[in-house]
C-alpha positions in Angstrom: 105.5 16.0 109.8 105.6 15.9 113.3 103.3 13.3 115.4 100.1 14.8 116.2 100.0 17.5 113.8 97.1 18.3 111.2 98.0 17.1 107.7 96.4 18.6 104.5 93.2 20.3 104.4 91.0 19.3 101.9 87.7 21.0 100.3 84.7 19.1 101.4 81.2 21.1 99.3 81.6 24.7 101.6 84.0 23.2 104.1 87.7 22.7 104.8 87.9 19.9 107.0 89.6 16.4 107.7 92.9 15.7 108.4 93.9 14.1 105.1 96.8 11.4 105.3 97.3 11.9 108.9 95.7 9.3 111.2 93.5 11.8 113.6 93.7 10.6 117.4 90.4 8.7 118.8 90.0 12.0 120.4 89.7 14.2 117.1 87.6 11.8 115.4 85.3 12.1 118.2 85.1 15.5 118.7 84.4 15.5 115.1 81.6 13.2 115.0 80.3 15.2 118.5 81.1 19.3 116.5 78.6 17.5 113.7 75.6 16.0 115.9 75.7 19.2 117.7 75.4 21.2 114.7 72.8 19.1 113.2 71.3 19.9 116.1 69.5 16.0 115.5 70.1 14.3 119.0 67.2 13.4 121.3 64.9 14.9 118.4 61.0 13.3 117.3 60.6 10.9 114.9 60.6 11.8 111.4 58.8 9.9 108.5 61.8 9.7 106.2 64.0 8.1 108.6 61.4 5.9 109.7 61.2 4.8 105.8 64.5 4.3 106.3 64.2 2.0 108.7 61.5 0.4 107.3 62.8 -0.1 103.7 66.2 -1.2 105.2 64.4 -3.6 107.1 62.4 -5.1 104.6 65.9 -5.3 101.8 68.2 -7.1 104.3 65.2 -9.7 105.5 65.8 -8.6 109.3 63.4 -7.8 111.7 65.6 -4.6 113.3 66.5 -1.6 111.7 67.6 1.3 112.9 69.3 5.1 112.4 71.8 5.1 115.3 74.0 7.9 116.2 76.6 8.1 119.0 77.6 10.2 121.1 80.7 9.5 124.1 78.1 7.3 126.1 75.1 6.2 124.4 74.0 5.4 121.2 70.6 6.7 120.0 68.1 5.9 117.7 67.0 8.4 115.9 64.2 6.1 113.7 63.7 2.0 114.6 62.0 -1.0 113.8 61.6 -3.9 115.8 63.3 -2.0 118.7 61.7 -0.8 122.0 64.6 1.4 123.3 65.6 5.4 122.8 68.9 4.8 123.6 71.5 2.2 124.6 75.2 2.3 126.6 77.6 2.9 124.1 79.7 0.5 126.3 77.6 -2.5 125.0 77.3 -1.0 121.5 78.6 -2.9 118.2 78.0 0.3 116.4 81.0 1.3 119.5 83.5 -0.4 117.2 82.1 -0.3 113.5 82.0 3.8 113.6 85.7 3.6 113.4 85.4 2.4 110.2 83.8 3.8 107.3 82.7 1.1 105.2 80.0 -1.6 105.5 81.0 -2.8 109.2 79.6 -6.8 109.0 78.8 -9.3 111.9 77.6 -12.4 110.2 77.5 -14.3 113.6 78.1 -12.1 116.5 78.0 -15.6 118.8 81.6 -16.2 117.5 83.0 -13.0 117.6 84.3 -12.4 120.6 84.3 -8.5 120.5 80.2 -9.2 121.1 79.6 -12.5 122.0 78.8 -11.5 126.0 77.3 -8.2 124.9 74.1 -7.8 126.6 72.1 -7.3 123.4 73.4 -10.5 122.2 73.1 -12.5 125.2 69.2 -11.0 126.4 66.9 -9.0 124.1 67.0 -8.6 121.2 68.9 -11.2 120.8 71.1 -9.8 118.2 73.4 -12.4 115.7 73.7 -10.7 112.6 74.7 -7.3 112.4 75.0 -4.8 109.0 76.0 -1.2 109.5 76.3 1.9 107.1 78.4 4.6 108.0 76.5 8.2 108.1 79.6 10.4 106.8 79.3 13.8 107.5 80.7 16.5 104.8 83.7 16.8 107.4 84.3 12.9 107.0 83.5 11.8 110.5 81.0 9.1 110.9 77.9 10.2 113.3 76.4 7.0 113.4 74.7 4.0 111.1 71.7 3.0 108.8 72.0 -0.8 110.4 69.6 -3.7 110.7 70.4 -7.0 112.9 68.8 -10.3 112.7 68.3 -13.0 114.9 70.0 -15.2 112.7 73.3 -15.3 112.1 73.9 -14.8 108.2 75.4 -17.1 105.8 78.8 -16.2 104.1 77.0 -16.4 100.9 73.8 -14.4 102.3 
């Protein structure tokens, strides 16, 4: 198959979608994630109780005082629900959820003072003062990730913790 070209379409509930066994470009997978948000229709939205108990519950579970449902678009990330958070939105530049949405698993920072993807990150460095960092992939029926449940602690976490 040529370089660039769509592999296999797959059945995904009432949509064909994702570009199975092909690696899609960073552009596709973000124009994915972007065709999603927009049909969602969920950026720059209120607040809504049940992902604020989201937030909350996540919080609480993981022992961390930030929680939050993030989703990105090309410059910013947003926060749809938070908890121990002040901002809306941040500069997807200085975003950790920036690199884990290109995964989708668990994407884990147990001490983002040694990681040097972060370590001069302003929300490490100033307030919040982030060190631990847990992310969940939102996967969207077309397999693009919109964003992350995540929570982030002061602390940095302990391999066993």
């Amino acid at each position: 198959m040529a370089s660039g070209r769509a592999g296999k379409l797959i059945h995904i509930g009432s949509r064909f979608a994702f570009n199975a066994g092909v690696p899609q470009s960073p552009h596709s997978i973000d124009q994915l994630r972007l065709d999603a948000l927009r049909e969602y229709g969920i950026m720059d939205t209120t607040p809504e109780e049940g992902f604020d108990d989201i937030c909350r519950l996540t919080s609480f579970i993981c022992g961390t005082p930030l929680a939050t449902v993030t989703l990105l678009d090309l410059q910013r990330q947003w926060f749809k629900a938070k908890i121990g958070l002040e901002a809306l939105e941040t500069p997807i530049s200085e975003s950790i959820c920036a690199t884990a949405i290109k995964q989708k698993e668990l994407f884990l920072v147990r001490d983002t003072h040694e990681d040097a993807r972060f370590v001069n990150f302003a929300c490490v460095t100033g307030s919040p003062g982030i060190r631990f960092y847990a992310g969940a992939p939102l996967i969207t029926p077309q397999r693009s990730c919109g964003g992350h449940f995540m929570c982030n602690g002061s602390k940095p976490s302990r391999p066993d913790g």
